[in-house]
Structure formats: C-alpha cells, structure tokens
N, C-alpha and C positions, 0 to 999 in steps of 0.2 A: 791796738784797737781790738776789742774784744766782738764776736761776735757769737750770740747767743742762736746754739744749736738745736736746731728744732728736733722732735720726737719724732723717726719716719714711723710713717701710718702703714700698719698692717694689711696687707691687700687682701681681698676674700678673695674667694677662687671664684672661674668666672665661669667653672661643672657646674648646672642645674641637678637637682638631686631629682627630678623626674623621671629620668631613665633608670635610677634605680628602682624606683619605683614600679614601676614596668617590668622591668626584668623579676621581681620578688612575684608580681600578679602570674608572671608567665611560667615560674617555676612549680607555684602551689598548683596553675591551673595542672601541669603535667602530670601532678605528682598523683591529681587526683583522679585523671582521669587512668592511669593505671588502675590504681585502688579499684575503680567503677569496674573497667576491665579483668576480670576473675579468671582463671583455667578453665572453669565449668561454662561461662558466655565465651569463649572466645573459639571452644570447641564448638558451639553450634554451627551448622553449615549454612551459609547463605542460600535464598531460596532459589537464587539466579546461578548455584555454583552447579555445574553437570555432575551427575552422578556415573562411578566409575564402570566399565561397560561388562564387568562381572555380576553388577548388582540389575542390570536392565535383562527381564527376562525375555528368553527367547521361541518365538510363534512356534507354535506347532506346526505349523505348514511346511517351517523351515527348518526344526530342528528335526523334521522324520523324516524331510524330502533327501531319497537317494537317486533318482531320474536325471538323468540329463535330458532336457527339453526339446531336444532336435533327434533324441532317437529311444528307440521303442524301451518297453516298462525292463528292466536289469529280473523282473520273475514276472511269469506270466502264470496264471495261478489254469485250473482245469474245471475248479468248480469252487460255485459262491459262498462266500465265510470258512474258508478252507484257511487252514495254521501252517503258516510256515514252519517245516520242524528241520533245528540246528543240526540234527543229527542224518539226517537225510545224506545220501550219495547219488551219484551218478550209477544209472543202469538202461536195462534197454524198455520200455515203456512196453506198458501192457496192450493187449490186442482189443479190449473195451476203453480203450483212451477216447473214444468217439471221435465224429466225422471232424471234428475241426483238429484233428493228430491225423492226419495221413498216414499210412501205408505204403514204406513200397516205390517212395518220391514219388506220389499222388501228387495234386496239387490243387490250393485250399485258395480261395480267393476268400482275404477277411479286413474286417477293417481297423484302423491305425485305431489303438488305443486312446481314447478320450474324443474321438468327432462324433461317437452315436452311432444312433438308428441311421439308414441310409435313407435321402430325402425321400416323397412319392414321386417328386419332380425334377431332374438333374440340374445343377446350378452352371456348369460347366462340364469341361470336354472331359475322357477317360481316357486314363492311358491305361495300356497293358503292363506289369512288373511281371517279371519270370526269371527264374534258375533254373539251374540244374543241380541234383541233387547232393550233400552233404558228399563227401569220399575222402580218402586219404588222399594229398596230394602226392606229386608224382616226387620229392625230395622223400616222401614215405616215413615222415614225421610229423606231419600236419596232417588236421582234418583241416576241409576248406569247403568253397562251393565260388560258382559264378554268376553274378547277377548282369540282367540286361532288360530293355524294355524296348514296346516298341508305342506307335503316338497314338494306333487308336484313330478316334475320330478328333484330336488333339491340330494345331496349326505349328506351334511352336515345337521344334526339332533340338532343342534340348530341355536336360531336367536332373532334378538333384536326386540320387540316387542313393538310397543306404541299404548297404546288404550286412544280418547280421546272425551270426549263429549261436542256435541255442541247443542246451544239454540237459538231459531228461533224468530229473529225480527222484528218488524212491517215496518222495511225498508227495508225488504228482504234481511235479512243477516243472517251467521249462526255463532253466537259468539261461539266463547270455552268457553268452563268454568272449564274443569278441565281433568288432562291428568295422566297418570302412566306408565312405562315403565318397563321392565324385558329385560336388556341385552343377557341372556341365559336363554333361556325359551325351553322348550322341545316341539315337533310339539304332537299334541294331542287333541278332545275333552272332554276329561274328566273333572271334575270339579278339580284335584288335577293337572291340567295344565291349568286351567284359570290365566287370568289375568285378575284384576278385578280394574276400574275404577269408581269410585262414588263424588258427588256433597252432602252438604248439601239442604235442600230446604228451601225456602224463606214466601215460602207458597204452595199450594195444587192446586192453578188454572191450569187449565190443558193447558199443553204447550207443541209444539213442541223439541222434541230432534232429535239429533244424534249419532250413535256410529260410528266414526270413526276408522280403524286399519291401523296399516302399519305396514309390515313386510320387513325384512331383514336380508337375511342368513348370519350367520359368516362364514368370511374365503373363501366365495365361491361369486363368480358374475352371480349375479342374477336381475333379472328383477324388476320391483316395485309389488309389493302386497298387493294391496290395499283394503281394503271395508268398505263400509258405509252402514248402516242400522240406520232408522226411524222409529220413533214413537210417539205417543202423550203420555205424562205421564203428570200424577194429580201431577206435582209437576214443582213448577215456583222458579227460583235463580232472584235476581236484584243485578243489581252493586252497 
C-alpha cells in the first residue's frame, strides 16, 4: 500500500521585521546628530559652566591689600600723598619729623589707624597703653621694647595687647618690623606683666625706632589706647 507523500510546508520565521526597523531609525538618528554636532558648537561653553578662576578678575581692595586686620598699617606714611620709594633705607629720623615722631622716648598718645577723629563725647572707658622705650635687648642682638597698660577708668582687668616696632626710613616712613600680642594680659607695670616685643638686628648702625602699643579692653567698650614712643638704637634690620 502506497501512501502518497505530502509536500512539507515551509515555515516563515516567526522575527517580526519591526525591530529592524528600529534599529535602522536609531542608527540614522545617531549618525545625524553627530553630523549636527561640529568641533566649532561643541567648543562653545555652556552658559551654566564656571569660568576658570584665572579668567575671574580680582578687587582692588584685595589684590593691594597688604595689612593684616588685627594690627597696625606694615608703613605709616609722615605726611599726606607721600611716595613710597623702593629705594629708601633705614636711618635715624630727622629732628623736624614733627610732634607725632617723639624724641628722646617721649611719648605720643595717637590713634589706631582707620577709627578717625576722636568722638566729642566718649562711648566708653579708656585705658592707658605704655612702653618703655625701643633698646638693645640684654642678649645684645635685638632691638626690643615692653609694653603694658593700665585700666584707666576701664572695669574690666584684662585686654588685648599688641606691642609693635617700627623703623625709620630715608623716605620718611616708619616700617614695621615686628609685632607680638597677648590676648589676656593683666593691667600692670611690672615686669611679670610685660609684653615683650623684639627684632633680630641686621647690623649695629644706629637707627631710628618705634614702639608702638594698642590696647583693648575685653568685654567692655572702650576708647582706643594708644602709645608710641621713640628712640634711636645702635641696631639697624634691612629687608
């Protein structure tokens, strides 16, 4: 018995050809947004991207400022629109430096740079600042000096002290040269209530200084308290 053998039927495949499809949309799209995408737009910077902090320029306030904020100007000038000159040295200050250059460790009562005129009316209490005058210290390689205060009509029994010395130059200027502070310092002159500021020396030529103080009662509002005292000491600093 013969049995007649049928034709087997060809299967399709049972891939949708849609996802090719897709995938052909997804390629063009890539291809083109490249192309869209040039060297010349892709260097433009976003407007939200920070700019590099060489290119932000910087305040005058800040880029002149050489002060530190908690003590006296690094040049105190002698008279107004006067030129700092580069060439200028240390020597001993002339005898018309007028009354605010003492003689002699006179001593100058003036006020802290940048608080003004003094009020008509006091806001608060006054202390005394006082030193004693610039000298070689007793190692006989420093100039130095020592500061102290006392309260005045002040309530508060301590206060922040900065004693700093300055050195007199041929352009009529009075550089700093070196400063020390005591936050809580006890009013007093005793030597176990000095505060004691000192310079190496550079050499021995005899040269104008200064000891500057300022004083400031904690806690309490108080007036400025200020003193300077001068004198020539056999010891010269160079920058």
């Amino acid at each position: 018995m013969h049995h007649e053998r049928r034709p087997l039927m060809r299967r399709t495949s049972g891939v949708s050809t849609t996802p090719r499809r897709w995938s052909t949309v997804l390629v063009s799209t890539v291809a083109l947004t490249g192309l869209l995408t040039s060297p010349a737009m892709a260097a433009v910077p976003s407007p939200t991207v920070e700019r590099t902090p060489d290119a932000v320029p910087m305040p005058g306030s800040t880029a002149n400022s050489t002060d530190e904020p908690d003590l006296p100007p690094k040049i105190i000038k002698t008279k107004l629109q006067q030129a700092i000159d580069p060439e200028a040295v240390p020597a001993v200050a002339p005898r018309d430096v007028g009354a605010s250059s003492p003689r002699s460790g006179e001593k100058v009562e003036t006020l802290t740079v940048g608080r003004g005129a003094p009020a008509e009316t006091s806001a608060g209490c006054t202390p005394v600042a006082d030193s004693d005058n610039p000298h070689v210290s007793g190692n006989r390689s420093d100039v130095s000096a020592h500061a102290w205060w006392h309260q005045g009509d002040c309530d508060n029994d301590r206060a922040t002290v900065t004693a700093c010395l300055y050195e007199w130059y041929t352009d009529h200027t009075w550089r700093r040269k070196a400063c020390n502070t005591n936050e809580n310092q006890k009013p007093g002159r005793s030597s176990s209530r000095w505060l004691n500021v000192r310079e190496r020396c550079d050499s021995f030529a005899r040269t104008s200084w200064r000891a500057h103080v300022d004083v400031d009662v904690n806690w309490e509002v108080d007036n400025p308290g200020v003193s300077t005292k001068q004198a020539d000491v056999d010891c010269r600093v160079h920058d």
